[in-house]
C-alpha positions as CSV (number, residue, x, y, z in Angstrom):
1,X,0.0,0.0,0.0
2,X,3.1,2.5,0.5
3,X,4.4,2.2,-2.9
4,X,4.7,4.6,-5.7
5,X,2.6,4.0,-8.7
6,X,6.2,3.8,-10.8
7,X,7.0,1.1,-8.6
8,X,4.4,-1.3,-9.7
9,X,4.4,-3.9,-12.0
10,X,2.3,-3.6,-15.1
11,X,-0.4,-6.4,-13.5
12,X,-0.8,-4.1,-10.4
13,X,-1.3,-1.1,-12.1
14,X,-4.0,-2.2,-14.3
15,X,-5.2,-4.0,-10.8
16,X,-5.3,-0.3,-9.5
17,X,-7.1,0.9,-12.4
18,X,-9.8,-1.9,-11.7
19,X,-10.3,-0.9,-8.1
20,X,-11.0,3.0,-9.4
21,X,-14.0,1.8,-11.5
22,X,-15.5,-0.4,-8.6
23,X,-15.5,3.3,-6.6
24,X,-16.6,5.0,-10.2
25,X,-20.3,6.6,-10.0
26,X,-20.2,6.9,-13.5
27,X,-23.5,5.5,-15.8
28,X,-21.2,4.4,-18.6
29,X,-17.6,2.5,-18.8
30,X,-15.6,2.7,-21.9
31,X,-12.6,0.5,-21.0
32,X,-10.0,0.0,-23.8
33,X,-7.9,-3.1,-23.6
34,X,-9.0,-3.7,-19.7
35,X,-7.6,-7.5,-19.6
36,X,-4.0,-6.8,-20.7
37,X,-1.6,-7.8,-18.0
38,X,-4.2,-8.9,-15.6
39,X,-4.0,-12.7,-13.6
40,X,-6.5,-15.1,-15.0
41,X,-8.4,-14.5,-11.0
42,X,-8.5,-10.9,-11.6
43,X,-9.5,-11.3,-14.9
44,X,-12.5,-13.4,-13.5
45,X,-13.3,-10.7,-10.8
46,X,-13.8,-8.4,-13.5
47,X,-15.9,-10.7,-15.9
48,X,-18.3,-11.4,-12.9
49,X,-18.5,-7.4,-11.8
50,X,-19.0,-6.3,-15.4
51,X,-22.0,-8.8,-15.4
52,X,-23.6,-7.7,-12.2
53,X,-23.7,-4.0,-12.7
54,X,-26.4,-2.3,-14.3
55,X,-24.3,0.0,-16.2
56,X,-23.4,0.7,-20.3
57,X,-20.3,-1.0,-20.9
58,X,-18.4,-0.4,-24.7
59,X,-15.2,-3.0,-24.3
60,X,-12.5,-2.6,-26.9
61,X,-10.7,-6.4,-26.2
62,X,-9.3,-9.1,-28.3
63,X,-9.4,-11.5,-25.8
64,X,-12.2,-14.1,-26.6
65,X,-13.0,-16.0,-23.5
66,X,-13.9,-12.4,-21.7
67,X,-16.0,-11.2,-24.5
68,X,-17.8,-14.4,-24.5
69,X,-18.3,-13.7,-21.0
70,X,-19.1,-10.5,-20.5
71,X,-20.5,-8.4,-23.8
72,X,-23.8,-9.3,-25.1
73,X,-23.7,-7.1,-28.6
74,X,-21.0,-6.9,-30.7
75,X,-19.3,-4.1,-32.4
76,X,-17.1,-5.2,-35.7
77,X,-15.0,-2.1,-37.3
78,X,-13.1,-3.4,-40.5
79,X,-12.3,-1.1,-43.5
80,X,-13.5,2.4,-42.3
81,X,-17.0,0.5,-41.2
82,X,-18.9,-0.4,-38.1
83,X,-21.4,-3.8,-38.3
84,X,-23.3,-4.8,-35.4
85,X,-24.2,-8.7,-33.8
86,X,-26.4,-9.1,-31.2
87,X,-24.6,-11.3,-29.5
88,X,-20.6,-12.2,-27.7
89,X,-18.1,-12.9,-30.2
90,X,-18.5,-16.7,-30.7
91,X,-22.3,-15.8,-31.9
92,X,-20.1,-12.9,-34.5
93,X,-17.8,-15.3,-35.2
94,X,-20.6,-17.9,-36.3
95,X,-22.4,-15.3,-38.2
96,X,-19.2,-14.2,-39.8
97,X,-18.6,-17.6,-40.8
98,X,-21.5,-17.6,-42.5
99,X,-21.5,-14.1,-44.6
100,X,-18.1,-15.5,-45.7
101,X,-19.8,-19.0,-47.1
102,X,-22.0,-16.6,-48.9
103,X,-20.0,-14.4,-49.9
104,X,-17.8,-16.5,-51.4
105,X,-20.5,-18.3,-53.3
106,X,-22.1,-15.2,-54.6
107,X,-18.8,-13.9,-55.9
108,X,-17.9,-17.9,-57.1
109,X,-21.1,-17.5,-59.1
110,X,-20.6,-14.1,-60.2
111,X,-17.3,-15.0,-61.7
112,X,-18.5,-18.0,-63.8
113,X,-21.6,-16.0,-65.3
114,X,-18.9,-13.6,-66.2
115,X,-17.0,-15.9,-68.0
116,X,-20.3,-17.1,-69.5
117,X,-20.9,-13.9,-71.3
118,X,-17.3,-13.2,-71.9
119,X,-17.3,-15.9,-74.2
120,X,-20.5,-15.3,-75.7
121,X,-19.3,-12.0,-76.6
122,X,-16.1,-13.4,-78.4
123,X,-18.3,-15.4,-80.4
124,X,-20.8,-12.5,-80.9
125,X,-17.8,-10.6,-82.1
126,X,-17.0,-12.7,-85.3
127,X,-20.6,-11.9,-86.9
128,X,-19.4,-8.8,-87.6
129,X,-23.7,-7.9,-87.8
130,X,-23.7,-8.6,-84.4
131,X,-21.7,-5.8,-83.0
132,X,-24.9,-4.4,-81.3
133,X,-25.6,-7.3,-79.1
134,X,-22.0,-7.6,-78.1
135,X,-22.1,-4.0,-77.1
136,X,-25.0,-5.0,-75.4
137,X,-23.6,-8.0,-73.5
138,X,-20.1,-6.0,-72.5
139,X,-22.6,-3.3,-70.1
140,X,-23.7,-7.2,-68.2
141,X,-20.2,-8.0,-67.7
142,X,-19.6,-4.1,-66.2
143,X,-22.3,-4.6,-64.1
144,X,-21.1,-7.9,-62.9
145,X,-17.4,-5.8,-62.5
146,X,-19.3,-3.4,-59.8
147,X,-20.8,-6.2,-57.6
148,X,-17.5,-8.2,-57.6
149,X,-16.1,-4.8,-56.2
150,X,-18.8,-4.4,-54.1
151,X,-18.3,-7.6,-52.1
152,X,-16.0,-7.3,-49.2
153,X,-12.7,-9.9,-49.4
154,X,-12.4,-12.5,-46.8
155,X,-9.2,-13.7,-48.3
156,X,-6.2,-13.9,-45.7
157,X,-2.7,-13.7,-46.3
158,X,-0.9,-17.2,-46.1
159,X,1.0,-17.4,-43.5
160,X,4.8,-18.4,-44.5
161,X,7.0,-18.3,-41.5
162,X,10.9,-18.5,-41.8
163,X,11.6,-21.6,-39.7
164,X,15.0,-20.8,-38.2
165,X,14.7,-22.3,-34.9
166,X,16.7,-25.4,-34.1
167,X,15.8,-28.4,-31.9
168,X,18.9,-28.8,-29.4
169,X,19.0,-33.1,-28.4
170,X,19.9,-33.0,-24.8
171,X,18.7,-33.7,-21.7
172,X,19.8,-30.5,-19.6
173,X,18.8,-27.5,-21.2
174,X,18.7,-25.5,-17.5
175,X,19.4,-26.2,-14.2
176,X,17.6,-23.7,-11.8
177,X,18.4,-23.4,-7.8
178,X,16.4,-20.1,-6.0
179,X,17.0,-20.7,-2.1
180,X,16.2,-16.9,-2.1
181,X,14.6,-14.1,-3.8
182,X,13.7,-11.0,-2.0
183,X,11.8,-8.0,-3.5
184,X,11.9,-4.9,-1.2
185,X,13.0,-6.8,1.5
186,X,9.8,-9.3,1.2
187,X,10.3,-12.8,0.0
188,X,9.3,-13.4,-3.5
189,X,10.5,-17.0,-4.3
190,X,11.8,-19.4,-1.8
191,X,13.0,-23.4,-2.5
192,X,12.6,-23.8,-6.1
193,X,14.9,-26.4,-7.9
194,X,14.0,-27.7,-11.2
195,X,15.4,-28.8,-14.3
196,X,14.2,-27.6,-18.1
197,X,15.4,-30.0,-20.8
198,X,15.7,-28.0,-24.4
199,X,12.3,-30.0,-25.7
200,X,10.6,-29.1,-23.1
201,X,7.2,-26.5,-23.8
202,X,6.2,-24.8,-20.4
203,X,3.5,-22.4,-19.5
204,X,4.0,-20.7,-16.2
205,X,0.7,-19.2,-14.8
206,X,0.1,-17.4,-11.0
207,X,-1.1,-13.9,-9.5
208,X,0.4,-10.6,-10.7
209,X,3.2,-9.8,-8.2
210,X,4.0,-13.6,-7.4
211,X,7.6,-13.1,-9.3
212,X,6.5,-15.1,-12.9
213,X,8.4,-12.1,-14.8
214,X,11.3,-12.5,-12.0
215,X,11.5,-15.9,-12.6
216,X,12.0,-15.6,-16.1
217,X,14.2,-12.8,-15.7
218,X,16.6,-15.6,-13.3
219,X,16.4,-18.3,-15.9
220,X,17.5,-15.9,-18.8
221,X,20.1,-14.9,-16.4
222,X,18.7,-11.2,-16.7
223,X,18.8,-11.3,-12.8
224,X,21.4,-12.5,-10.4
225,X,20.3,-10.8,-7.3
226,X,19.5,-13.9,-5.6
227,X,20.7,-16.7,-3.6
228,X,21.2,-19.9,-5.3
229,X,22.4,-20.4,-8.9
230,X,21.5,-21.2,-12.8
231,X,23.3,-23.3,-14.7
232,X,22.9,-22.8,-19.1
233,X,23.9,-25.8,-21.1
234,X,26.6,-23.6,-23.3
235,X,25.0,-24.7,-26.5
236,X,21.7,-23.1,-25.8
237,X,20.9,-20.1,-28.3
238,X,18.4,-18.5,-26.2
239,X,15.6,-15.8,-27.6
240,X,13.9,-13.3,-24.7
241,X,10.7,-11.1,-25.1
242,X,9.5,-8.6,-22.5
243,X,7.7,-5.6,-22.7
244,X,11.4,-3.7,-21.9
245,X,12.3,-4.9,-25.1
246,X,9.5,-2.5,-26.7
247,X,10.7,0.2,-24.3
248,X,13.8,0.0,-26.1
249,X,12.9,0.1,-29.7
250,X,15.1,2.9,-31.2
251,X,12.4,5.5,-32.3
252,X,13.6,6.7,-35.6
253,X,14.0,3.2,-37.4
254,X,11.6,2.6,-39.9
255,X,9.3,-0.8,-39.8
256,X,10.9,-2.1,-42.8
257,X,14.9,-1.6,-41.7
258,X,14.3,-3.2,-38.1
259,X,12.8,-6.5,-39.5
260,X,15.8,-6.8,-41.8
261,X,18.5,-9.6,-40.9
262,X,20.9,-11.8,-41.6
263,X,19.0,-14.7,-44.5
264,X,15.9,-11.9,-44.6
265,X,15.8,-10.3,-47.8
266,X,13.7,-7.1,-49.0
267,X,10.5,-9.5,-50.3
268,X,10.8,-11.5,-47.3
269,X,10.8,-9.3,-44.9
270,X,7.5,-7.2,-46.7
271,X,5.5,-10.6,-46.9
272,X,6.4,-11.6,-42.9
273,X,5.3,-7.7,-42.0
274,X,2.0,-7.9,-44.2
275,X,1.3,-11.5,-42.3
276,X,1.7,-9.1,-39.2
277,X,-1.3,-7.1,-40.8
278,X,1.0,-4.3,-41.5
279,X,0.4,-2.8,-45.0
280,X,2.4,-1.4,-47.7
281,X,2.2,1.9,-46.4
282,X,4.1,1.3,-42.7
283,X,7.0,0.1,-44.0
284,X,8.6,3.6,-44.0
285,X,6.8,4.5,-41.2
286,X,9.0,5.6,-38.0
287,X,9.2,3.0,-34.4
288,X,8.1,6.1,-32.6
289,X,4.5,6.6,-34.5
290,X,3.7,3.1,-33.8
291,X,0.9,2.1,-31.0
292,X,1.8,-0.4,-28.8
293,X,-0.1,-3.2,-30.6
294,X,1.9,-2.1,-33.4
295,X,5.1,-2.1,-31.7
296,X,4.8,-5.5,-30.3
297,X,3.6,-7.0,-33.5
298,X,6.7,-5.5,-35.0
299,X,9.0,-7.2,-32.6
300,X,6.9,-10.7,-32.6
301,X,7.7,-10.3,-36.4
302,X,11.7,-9.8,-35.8
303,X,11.0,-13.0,-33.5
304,X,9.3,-15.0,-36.1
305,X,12.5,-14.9,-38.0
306,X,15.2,-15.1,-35.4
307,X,17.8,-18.2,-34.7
308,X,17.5,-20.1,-31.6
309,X,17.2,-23.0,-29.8
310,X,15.0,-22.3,-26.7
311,X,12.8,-19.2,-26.1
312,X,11.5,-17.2,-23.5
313,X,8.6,-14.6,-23.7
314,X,6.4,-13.0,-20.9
315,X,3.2,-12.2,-21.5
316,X,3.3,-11.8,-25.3
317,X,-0.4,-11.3,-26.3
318,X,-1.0,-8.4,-24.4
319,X,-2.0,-5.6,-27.3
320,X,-2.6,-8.3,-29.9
321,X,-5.6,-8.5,-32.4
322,X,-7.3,-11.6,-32.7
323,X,-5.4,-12.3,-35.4
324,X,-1.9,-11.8,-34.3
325,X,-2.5,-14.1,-31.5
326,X,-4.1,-16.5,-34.4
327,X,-0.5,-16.4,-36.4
328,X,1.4,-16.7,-32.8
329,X,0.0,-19.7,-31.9
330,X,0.5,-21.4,-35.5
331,X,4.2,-20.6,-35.1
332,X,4.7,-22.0,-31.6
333,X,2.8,-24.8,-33.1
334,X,5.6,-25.5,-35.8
335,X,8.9,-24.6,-33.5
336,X,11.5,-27.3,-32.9
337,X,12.7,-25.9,-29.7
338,X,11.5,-26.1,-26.2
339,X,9.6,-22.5,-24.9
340,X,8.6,-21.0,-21.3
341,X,6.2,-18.6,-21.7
342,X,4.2,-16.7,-19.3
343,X,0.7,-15.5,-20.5
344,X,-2.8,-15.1,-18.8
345,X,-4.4,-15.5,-22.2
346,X,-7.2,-18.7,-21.7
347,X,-7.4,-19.2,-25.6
348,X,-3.5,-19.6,-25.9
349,X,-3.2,-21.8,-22.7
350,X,-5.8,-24.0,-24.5
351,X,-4.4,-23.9,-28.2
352,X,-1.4,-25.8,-27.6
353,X,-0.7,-29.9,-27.0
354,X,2.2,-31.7,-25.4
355,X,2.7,-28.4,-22.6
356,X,3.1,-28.8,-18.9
357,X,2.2,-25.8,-16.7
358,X,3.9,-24.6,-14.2
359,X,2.4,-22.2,-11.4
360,X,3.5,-19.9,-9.1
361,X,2.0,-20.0,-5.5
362,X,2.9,-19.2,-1.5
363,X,6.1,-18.1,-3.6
364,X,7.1,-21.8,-4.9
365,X,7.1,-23.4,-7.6
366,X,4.2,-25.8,-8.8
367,X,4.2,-28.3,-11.8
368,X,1.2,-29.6,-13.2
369,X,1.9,-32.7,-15.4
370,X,-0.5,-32.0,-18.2
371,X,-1.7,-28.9,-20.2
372,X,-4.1,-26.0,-18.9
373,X,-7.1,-28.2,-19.8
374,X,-6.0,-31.0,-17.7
375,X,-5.0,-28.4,-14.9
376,X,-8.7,-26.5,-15.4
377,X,-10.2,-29.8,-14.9
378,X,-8.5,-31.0,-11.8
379,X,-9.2,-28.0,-10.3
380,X,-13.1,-27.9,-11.0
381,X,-13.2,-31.0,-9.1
382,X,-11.1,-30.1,-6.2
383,X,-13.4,-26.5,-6.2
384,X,-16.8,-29.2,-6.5
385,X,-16.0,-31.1,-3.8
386,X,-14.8,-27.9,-1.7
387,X,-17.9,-27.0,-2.1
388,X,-19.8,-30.0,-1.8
389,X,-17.8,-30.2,2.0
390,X,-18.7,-26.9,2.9
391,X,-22.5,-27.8,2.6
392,X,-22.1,-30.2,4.7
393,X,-20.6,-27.9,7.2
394,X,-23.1,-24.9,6.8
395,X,-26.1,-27.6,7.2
396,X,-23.9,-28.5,10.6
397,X,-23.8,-25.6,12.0
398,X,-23.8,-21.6,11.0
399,X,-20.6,-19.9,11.6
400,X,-20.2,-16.7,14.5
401,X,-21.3,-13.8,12.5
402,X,-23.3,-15.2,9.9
403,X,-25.1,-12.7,7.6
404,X,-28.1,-14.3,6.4
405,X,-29.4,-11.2,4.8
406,X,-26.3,-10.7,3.2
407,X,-25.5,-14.6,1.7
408,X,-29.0,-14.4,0.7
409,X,-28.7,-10.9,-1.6
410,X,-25.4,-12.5,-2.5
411,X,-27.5,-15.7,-4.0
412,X,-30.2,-13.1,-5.8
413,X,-27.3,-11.3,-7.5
414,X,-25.5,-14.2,-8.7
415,X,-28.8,-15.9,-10.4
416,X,-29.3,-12.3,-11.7
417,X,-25.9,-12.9,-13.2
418,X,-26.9,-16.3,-14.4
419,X,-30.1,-15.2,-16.0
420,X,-28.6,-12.4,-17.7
421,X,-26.5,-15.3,-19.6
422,X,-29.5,-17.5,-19.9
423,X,-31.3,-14.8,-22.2
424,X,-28.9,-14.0,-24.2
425,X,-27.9,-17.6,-24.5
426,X,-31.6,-18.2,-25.6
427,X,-32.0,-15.9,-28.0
428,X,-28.3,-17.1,-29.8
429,X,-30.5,-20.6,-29.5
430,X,-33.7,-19.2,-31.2
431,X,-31.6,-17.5,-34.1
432,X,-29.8,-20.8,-34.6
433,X,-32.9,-22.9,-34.9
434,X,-34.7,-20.6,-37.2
435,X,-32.0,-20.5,-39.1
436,X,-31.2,-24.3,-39.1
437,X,-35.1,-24.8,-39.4
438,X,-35.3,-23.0,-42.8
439,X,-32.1,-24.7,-44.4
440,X,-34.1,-27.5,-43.8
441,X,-36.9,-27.0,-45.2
442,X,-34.3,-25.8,-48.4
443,X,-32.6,-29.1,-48.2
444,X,-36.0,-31.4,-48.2
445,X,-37.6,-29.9,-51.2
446,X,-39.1,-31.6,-53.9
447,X,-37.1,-29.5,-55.9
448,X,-33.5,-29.7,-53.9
449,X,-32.0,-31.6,-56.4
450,X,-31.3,-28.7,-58.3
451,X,-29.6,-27.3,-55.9
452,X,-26.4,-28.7,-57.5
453,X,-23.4,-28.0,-55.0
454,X,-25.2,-25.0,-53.4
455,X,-26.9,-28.2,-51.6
456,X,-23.7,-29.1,-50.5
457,X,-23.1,-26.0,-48.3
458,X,-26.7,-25.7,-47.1
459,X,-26.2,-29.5,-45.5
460,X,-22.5,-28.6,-44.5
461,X,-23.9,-25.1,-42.5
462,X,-26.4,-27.7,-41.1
463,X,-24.0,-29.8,-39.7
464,X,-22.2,-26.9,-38.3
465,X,-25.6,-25.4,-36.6
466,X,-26.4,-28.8,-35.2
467,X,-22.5,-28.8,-33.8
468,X,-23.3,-25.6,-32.1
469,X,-26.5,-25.6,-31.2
470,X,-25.7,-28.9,-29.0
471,X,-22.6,-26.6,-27.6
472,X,-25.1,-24.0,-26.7
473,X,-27.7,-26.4,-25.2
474,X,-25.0,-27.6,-22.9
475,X,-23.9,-24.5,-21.6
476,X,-27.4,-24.0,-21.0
477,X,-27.6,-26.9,-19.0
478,X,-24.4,-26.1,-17.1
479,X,-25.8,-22.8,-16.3
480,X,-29.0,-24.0,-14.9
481,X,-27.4,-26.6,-12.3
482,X,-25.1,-23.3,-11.0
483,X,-28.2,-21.8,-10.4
484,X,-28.5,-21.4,-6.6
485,X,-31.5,-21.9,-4.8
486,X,-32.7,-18.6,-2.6
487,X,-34.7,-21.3,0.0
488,X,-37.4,-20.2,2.5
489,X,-37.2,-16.3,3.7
């Protein structure tokens, strides 16, 4: 409570900034980016206060699992224009899915009535008493030009990544020894020995302020202000990301010079940066202009094409589109070399196979042998059958200074909570089955089999529908059994 503000790490400081809009009076939040840096349990705080309050909140976010949670309309801006969903991102994403399918069939169909008539012409041409009619045809073909403009491209860049890492066969990579590690004169690690082979692929996970970034810091040897030791098989080629790196980005480079490096030519270098969603017109743009989603996109893209052998990154989705973190994970998918990474990001802890997790607690270290799915699903249980023993207890005996007014407005507000998700989980449901209903009916017409492949896609959405409808339904369920009961006043 005595520190400076300056003193904090960026976790607490976006901590603070939550704990001045629990005391905010205000009738609308904008909050831009509110999840970066936070702990997944502070991130959950949040989702659940955001849900309770009977406020106007507009969320700018690319993390999925909090807009899921939390946002009940969505707001997509993409070339210069704003299109509404009424509904969390997996319901835009869906619906997106969907416009593209169309899309791409309109345009599909567009193009081969084009060629139609473009050969018709050329054969109109050679009757030289035909000329009219050609003329005629050409103005169908220009009006078939302006809807093919007029349709909005869905195509995405491939992603080509310059594979430069290296797979090091050996079974120390690190040896780490922390007796101590002080922070201000308070503990921060105590008793951790462990061992990291060069293959190995780690997520480390804990509470803002329990010493993840210091940890990292000691492996990398970044910090020796400690008791104990590290020991670095001498053939590792180690590559570090933190956000000090960004902090030291010389401000007058342009985009294009910084990404250049040894094996990285002029074209490369363009097509890894336009993979990055940079354009054509930031390449001569200067570090210093850049936000910082820019900034760290431009770095992950000097990554992308770096040599190495084991890596190290904290927190590196913090100010990354959807997108980015898309490309991210599909090159951590194809590395050779063993990784710790630190990150609070749920969609990245659940993207990747063969991880373990490690976890910072009571300032040791805690390995999990499985990834964050196996971890998430340990825990539920443990929490289910906390729970189930603490029922038994309360139905025992009530504890000195039991509030029964108080657990009981705490019940109403939590199935508030839970029937705010019901209804908007209800009417994604209703949309769903009309719109699976009337494919359908499409499908089983008399007159369906001239459908050709259009059919096709109609039975493929309605696979898809039925996939997530039975996703929805389950939720549904799920939500229905947390629902507490108020009992007898």
């Amino acid at each position: 409570l005595n520190k400076r503000i300056y003193e904090l790490s960026y976790g607490f400081k976006m901590r603070l900034f939550l704990a001045t809009i629990l005391l905010d009076e205000s009738e609308i939040l904008l909050l831009d980016e509110p999840t970066n840096h936070l702990d997944l349990p502070s991130m959950k705080f949040m989702e659940e206060y955001l849900k309770r309050i009977n406020k106007l909140c507009i969320i700018v976010s690319h993390d999925r699992a909090f807009l899921d949670s939390v946002c009940e309309r969505t707001l997509e801006l993409n070339n210069k224009k704003i299109k509404k969903y009424n509904g969390n991102y997996s319901f835009f994403k869906n619906q997106k899915e969907a416009t593209i399918i169309q899309t791409e069939k309109e345009r599909e169909n567009l193009t081969i009535e084009k060629a139609r008539l473009e050969e018709m012409i050329a054969r109109i041409k050679e009757n030289v008493k035909k000329v009219n009619i050609a003329s005629s045809r050409q103005k169908f073909v220009e009006k078939i030009d302006k809807k093919l403009e007029c349709l909005e491209d869905f195509s995405k860049k491939e992603v080509s990544f310059i594979r430069r890492d290296e797979s090091l066969r050996s079974d120390i990579g690190f040896k780490i020894e922390i007796k101590e590690k002080r922070y201000d004169k308070e503990k921060l690690l105590e008793d951790i020995e462990v061992a990291i082979k060069p293959m190995d692929r780690i997520f480390l996970i804990g509470a803002n302020g329990y010493g993840k970034s210091t940890l990292l810091r000691i492996i990398a040897s970044h910090d020796s202000n400690f008791i104990g030791k590290v020991k670095k098989n001498e053939k590792i080629k180690l590559l570090y990301f933190d956000f000090d790196k960004i902090a030291q980005l010389k401000d007058e480079t342009t985009v294009l010079d910084f990404i250049y490096t040894d094996g990285v030519d002029n074209f490369k270098a363009k097509q890894l940066l336009g993979m990055m969603l940079f354009s054509d017109k930031d390449y001569e743009k200067k570090i210093k202009v850049l936000s910082g989603g820019e900034k760290v996109r431009l770095y992950l893209t000097k990554l992308y094409c770096s040599s190495f052998n084991f890596m190290i990154l904290d927190e590196p989705t913090n100010y990354l589109d959807i997108e980015t973190v898309d490309v991210l994970i599909e090159w951590l998918k194809g590395l050779k070399s063993g990784f710790v990474i630190v990150t609070h990001n749920e969609y990245l802890l659940k993207s990747l196979e063969n991880v373990h997790l490690w976890r910072i607690e009571d300032r040791r270290l805690k390995i999990h042998f499985g990834n964050y799915n196996d971890f998430k699903f340990f825990e539920g249980k443990n929490r289910e059958n906390n729970v189930k023993s603490e029922i038994q207890q309360k139905k025992i005996r009530k504890p000195k200074g039991y509030d029964a007014k108080r657990e009981r407005q705490m019940l109403i507000e939590k199935r508030s909570a839970i029937n705010k998700q019901l209804k908007l989980l209800e009417k994604e449901i209703e949309i769903f089955e009309s719109e699976k209903k009337d494919l359908y009916k499409k499908m089983t017409a008399e007159d369906s089999y001239k459908m050709g492949s259009d059919l096709k896609i109609i039975s493929d959405r309605v696979k898809q529908l039925e996939r997530m409808l039975k996703t929805m339904y389950d939720k549904w369920n799920g939500l229905i059994d947390e629902m507490p009961e108020l009992g007898d006043d």
